[in-house]
N, CA, C and O of each residue as an XYZ file, in Angstrom:
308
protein
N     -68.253    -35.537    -26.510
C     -67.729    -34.195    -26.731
C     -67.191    -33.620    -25.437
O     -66.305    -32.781    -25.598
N     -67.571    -33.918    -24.071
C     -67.567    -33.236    -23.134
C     -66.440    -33.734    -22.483
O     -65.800    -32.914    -21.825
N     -65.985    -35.068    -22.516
C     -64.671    -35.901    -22.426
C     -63.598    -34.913    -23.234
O     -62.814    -34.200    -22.608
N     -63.632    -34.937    -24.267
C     -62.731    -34.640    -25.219
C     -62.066    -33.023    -24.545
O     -61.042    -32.638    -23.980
N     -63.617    -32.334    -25.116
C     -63.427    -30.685    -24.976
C     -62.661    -30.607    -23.156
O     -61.696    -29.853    -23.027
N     -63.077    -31.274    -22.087
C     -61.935    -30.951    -20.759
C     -60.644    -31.570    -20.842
O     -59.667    -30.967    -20.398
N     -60.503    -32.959    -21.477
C     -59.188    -33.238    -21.767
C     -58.399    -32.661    -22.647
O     -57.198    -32.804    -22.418
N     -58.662    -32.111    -23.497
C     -58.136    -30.953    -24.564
C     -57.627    -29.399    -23.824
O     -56.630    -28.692    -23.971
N     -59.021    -29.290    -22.868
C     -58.499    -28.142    -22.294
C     -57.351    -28.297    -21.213
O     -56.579    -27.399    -20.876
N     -57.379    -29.707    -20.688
C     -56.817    -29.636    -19.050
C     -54.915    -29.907    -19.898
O     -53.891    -29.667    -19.257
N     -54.908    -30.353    -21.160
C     -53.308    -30.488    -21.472
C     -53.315    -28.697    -22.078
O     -52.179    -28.379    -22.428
N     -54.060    -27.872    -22.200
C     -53.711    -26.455    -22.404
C     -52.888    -26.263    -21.663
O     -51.658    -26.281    -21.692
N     -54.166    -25.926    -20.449
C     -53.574    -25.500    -18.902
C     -52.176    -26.046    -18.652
O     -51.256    -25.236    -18.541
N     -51.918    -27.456    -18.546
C     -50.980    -27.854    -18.378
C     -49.576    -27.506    -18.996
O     -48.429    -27.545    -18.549
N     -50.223    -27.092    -20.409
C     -48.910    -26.730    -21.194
C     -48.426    -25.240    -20.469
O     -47.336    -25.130    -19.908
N     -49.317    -24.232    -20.564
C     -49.542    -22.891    -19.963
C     -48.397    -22.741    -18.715
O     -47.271    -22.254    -18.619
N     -49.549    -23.595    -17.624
C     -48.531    -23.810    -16.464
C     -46.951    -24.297    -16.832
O     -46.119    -23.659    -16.187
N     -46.407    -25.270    -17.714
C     -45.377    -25.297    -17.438
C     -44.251    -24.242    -18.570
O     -43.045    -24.287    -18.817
N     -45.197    -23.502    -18.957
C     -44.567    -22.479    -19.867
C     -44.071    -21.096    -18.595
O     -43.249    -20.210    -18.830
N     -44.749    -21.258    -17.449
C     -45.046    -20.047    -16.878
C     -43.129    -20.664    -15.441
O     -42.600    -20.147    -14.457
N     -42.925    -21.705    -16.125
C     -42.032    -21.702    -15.013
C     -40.562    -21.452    -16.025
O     -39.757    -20.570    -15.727
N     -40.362    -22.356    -17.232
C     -39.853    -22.178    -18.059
C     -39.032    -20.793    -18.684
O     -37.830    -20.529    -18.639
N     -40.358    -19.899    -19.379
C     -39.975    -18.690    -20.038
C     -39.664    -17.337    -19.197
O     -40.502    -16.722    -18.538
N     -38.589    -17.068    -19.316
C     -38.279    -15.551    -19.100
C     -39.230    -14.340    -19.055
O     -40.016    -13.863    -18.236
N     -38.594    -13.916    -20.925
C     -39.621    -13.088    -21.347
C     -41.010    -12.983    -21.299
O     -41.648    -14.034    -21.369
N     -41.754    -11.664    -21.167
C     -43.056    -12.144    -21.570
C     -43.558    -11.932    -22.909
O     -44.649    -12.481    -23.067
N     -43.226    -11.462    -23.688
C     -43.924    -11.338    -25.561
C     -43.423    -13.040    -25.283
O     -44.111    -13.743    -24.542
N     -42.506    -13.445    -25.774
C     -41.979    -14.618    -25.890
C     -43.218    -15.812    -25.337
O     -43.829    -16.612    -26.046
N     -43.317    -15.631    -24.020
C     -44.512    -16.526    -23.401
C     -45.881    -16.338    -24.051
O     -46.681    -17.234    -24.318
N     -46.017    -15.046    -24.261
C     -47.458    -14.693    -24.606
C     -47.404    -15.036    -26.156
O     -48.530    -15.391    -26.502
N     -46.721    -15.054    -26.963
C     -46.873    -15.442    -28.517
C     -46.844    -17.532    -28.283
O     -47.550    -18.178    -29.057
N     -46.186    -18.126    -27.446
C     -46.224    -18.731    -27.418
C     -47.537    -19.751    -26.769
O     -47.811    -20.822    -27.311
N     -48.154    -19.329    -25.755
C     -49.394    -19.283    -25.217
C     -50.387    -19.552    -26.423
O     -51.048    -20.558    -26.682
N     -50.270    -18.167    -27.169
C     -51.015    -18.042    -28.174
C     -50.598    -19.018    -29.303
O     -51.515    -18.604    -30.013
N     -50.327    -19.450    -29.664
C     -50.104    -20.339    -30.789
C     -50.732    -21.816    -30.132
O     -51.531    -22.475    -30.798
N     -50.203    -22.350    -28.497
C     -50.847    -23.286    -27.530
C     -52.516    -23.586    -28.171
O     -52.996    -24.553    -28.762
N     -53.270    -21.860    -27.598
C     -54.474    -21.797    -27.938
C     -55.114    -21.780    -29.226
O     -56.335    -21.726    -29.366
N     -54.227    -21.830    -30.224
C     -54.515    -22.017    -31.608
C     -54.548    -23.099    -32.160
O     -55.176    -23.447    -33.160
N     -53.491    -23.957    -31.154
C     -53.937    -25.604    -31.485
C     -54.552    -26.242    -31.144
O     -54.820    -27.295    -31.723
N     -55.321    -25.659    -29.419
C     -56.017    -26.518    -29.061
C     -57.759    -26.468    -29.612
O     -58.709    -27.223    -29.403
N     -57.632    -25.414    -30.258
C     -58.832    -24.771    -30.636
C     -59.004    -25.457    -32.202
O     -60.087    -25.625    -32.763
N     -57.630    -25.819    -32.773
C     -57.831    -26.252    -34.053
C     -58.387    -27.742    -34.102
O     -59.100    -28.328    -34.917
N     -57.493    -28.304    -32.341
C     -57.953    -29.638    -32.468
C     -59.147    -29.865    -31.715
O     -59.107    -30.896    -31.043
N     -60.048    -29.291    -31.648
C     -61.658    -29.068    -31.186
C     -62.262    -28.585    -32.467
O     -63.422    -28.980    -32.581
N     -61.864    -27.893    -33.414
C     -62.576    -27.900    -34.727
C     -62.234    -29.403    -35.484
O     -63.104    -30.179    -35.879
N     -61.190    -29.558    -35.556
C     -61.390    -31.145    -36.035
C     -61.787    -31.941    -35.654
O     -61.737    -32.925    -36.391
N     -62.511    -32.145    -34.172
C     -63.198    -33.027    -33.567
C     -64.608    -32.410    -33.732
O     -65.527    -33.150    -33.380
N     -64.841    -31.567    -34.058
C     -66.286    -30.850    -33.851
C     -66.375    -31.496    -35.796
O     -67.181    -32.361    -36.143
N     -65.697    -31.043    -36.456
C     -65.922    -31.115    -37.939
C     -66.130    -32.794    -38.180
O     -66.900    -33.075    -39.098
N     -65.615    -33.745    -37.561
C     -65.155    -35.469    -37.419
C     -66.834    -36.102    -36.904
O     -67.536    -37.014    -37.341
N     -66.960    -35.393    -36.105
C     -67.886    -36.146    -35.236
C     -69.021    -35.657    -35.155
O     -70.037    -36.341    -35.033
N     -68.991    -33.914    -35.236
C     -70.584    -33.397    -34.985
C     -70.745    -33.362    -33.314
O     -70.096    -33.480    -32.275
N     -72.416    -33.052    -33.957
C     -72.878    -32.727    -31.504
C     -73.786    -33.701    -32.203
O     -74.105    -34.005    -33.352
N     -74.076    -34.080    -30.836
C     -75.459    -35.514    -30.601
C     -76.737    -34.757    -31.383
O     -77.391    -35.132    -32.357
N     -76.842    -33.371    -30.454
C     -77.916    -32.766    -30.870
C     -78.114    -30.918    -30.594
O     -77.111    -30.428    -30.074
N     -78.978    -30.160    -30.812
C     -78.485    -29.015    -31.052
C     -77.976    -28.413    -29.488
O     -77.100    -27.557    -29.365
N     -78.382    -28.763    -28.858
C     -78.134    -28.163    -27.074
C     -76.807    -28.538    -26.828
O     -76.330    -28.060    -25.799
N     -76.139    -29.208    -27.442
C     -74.780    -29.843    -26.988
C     -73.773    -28.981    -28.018
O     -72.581    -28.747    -27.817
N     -74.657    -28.531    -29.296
C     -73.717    -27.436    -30.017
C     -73.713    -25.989    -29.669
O     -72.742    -25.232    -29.687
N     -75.099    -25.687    -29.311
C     -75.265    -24.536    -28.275
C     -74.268    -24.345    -26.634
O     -74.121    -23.166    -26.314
N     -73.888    -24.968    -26.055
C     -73.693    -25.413    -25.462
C     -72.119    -25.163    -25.388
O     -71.535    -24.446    -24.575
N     -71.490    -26.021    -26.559
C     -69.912    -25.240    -26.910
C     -69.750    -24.020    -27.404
O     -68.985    -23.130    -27.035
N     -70.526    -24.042    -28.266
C     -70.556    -22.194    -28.483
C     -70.321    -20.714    -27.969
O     -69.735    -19.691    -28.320
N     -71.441    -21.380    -26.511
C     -71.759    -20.556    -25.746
C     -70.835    -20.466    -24.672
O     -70.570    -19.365    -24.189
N     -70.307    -21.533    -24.241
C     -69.646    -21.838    -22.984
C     -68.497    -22.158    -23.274
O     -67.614    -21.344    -23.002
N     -68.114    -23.488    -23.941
C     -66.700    -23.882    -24.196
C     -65.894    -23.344    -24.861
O     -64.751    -22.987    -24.579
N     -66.528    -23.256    -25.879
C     -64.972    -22.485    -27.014
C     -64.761    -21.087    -26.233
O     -63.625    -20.924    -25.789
N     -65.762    -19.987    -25.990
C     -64.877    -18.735    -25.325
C     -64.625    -18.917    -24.136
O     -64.548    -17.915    -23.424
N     -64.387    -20.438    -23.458
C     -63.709    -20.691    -22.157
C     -61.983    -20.735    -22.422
O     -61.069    -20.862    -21.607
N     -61.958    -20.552    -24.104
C     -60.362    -21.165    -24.208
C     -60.038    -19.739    -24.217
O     -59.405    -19.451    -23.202
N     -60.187    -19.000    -24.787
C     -59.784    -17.834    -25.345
C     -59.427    -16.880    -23.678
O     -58.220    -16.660    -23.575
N     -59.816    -16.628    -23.118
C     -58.902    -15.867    -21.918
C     -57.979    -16.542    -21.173
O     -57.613    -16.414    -20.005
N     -57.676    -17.264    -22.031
C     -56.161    -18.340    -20.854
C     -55.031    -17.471    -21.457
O     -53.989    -17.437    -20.801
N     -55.092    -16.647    -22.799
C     -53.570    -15.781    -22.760
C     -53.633    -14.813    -21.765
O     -52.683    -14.359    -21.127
N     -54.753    -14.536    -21.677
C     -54.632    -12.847    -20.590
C     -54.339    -13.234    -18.539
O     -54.019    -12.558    -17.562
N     -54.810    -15.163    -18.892
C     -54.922    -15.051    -16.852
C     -53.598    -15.820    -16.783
O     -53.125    -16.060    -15.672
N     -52.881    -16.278    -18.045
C     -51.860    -17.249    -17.567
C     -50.805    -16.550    -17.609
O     -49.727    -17.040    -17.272
């Protein structure tokens, strides 16, 4: 899970960053951002729904920490 969930996050970032050299506007960037974070979040529910956690500390664990690690990348990027 812990493979997955930083490689999932680190092609966010990546997308983010090269959105930030790219786009003009900002609604434009920021709707687009946002849709970014809607996929990467969708494709961490399909890996979470596929596979499950080992055990409960590792689901605690994303809960707590990972998934609302994705969610402020529209507001810092």
């Amino acid at each position: 899970m812990e493979k997955f969930y930083n490689e999932t996050l680190l092609k966010l970032e990546m997308a983010i960053s090269d959105l930030e050299i790219d786009a003009d506007c900002s609604i434009h960037r920021i709707e687009t951002v946002i849709h970014l974070i809607i996929d990467c979040l969708s494709k961490l529910k399909a890996y979470v729904l596929e596979r499950g956690f080992k055990d409960v500390n590792e689901e605690i664990h994303f809960f707590k920490y990972q998934k609302p690690e994705v969610y402020p990348k529209v507001c810092t990027s």
